[in-house]
N, C-alpha and C positions, 0 to 999 in steps of 0.2 A: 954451311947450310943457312939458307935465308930466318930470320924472326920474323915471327906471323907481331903485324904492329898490335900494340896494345890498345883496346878502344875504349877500353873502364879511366877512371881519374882514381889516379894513385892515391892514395890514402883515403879515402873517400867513402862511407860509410853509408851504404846501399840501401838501409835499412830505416835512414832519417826521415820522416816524414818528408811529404809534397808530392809535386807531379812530375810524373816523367813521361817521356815521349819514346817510344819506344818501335822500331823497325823491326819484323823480321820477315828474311826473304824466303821461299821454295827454294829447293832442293835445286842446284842448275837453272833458276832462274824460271821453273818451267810451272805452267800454268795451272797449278793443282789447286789452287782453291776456289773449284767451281762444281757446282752438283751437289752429290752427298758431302764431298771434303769441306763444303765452304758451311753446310750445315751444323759437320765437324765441330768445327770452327766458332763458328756462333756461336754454337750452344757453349762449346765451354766459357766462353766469354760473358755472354749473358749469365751465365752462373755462378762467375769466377769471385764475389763478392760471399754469395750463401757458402762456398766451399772453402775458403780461405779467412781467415779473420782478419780485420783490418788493411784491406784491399778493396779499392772499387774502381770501376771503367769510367771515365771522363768524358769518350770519343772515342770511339773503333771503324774504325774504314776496312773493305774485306777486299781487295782486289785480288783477280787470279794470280798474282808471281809475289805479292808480297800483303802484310797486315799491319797499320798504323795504327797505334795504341798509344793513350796518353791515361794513366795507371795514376790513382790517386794514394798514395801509401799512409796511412793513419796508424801508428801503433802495428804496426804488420809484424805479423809474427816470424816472416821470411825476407831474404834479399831478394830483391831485385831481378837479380839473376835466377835465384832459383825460381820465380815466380815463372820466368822465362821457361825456363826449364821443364816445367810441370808440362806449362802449354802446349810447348813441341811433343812430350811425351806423349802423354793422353791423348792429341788428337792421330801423331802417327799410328799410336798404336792403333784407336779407335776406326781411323783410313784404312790400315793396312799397308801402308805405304811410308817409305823415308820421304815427309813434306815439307824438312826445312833443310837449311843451310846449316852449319856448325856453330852461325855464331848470331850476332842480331846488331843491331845500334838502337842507344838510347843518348839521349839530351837531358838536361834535370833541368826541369822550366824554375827558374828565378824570381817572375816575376810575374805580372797581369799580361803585362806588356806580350813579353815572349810569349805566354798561354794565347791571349788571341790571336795571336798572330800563327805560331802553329794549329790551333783548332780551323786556324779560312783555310791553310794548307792542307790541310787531312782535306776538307771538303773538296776543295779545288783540285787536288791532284788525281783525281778518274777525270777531271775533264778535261785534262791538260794530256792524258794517257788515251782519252777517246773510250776507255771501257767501261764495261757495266760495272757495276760494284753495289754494296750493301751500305749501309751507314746505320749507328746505333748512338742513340744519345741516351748518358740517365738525365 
């Protein structure tokens, strides 16, 4: 039986303060965050700071087949993952609908450097895809 590859960094304490960059796709790739689900979506994002302690949004891009997030972790009371977790949760439920994939990717920005450089990507990538998309800055 094949091993699904590991995308977390081993030993690696999820919970450390900074920024992370974080990927997750729909369900088959397929184009659910658009209409009410992208609303979904939003809102919990735009909220995700008052509901969580010690968590805030850096940069959120909303495209229909996937959501770039770069998550500021301060004293967070949760991993990383499960911060993930919550998000998939609440919004499928909230849809109605299974709207992610099983799993996500994330990066742990290091530096200035790497942060700007991921923040032109978040923007740039609906224009490199041609679609419509949302954008959120705090």
């Amino acid at each position: 039986m094949k091993r699904r590859k590991e995308l977390r960094l081993e030993n690696y304490d999820y919970t450390t303060d900074g920024y992370y960059f974080v990927t997750v796709c729909t369900y088959y790739s397929r184009p659910y965050i658009v209409g009410t689900n992208r609303d979904v979506v939003a809102r919990f994002i735009e909220h995700i700071s008052a509901k969580i302690k010690g968590v805030s949004v850096d940069s959120c891009m909303l495209m229909p087949t996937h959501i770039h997030l770069i998550l500021i972790l301060v004293q967070c009371e949760l991993k990383l993952g499960e911060l993930v977790r919550r998000l998939k949760a609440v919004t499928s439920k909230e849809s109605g609908i299974k709207l992610w994939q099983p799993n996500y990717y994330e990066h742990i920005i290091r530096n200035e450097t790497a942060l700007s450089r991921i923040r032109k990507y978040i923007v740039n990538n609906p224009l490199a895809e041609k679609i419509e998309f949302t954008q959120f800055y705090k």
